[in-house]
C-alpha positions in Angstrom: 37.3 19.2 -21.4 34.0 17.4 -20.8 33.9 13.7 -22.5 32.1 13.6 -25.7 28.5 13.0 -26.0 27.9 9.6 -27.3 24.1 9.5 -26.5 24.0 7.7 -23.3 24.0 10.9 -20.5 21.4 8.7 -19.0 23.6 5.4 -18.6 24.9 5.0 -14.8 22.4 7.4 -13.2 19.3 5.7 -11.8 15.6 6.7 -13.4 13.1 7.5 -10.8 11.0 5.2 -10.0 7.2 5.8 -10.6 5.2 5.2 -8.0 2.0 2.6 -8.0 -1.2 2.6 -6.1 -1.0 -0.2 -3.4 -4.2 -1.4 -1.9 -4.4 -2.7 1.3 -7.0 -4.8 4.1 -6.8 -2.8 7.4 -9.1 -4.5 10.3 -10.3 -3.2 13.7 -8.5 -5.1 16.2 -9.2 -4.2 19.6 -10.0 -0.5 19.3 -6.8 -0.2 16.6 -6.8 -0.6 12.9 -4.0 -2.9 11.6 -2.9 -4.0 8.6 -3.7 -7.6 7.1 -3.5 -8.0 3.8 -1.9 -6.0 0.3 -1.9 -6.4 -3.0 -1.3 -3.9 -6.5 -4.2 -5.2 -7.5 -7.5 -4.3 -5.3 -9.5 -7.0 -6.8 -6.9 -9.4 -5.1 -7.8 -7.3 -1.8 -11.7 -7.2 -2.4 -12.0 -11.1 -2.7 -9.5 -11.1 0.6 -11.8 -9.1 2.3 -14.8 -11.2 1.4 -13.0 -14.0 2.9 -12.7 -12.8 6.0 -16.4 -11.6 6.0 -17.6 -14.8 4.9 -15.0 -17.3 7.4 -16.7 -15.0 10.4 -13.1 -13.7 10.8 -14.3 -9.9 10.6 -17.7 -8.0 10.4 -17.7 -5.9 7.5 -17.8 -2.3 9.6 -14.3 -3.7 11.0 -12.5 -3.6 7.3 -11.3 -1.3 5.3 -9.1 -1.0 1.9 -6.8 2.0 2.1 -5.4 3.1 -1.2 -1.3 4.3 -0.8 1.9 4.0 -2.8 3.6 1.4 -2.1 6.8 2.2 -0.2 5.7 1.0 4.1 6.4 4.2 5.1 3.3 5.5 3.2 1.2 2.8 4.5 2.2 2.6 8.0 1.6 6.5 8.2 -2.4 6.1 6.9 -2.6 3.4 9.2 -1.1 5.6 12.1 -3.7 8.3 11.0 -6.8 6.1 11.0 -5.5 5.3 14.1 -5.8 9.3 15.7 -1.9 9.2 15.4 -1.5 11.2 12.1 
């Protein structure tokens, strides 16, 4: 006999976890885009980007912000694609 319902069916198993938008920098580095920079917020990546435009660390043709979720796998894998890879 199955134990009695006391409301809680829920309580031990793990919720699934939503996933968010991640934003990151991705720079042209010798022919090959890597990443440099991530944040949940893209404002936070915006104003990174416009640092490195602005310190003469990048032209602006050699960044990008890529929008993901936020597990690496996802990230690493639209990196690999900008890349010819994907």
């Amino acid at each position: 006999m199955p134990p009695p319902d006391d409301g809680c069916r829920l309580k031990g198993m793990q919720m699934a976890r939503k996933p968010r938008k991640y934003y990151t920098l991705v720079a042209l580095v010798d022919g090959r885009w890597g990443v440099q920079f991530g944040a949940y917020e893209r404002g936070d990546v915006v104003a990174e980007r416009a640092a490195y435009i602005e310190n003469g660390e990048a032209k602006a043709k050699e960044l990008k912000i890529i929008t993901t979720g936020d597990k690496v796998e996802e990230i690493n894998a639209a990196v690999a694609k900008l890349n010819g890879e994907g």
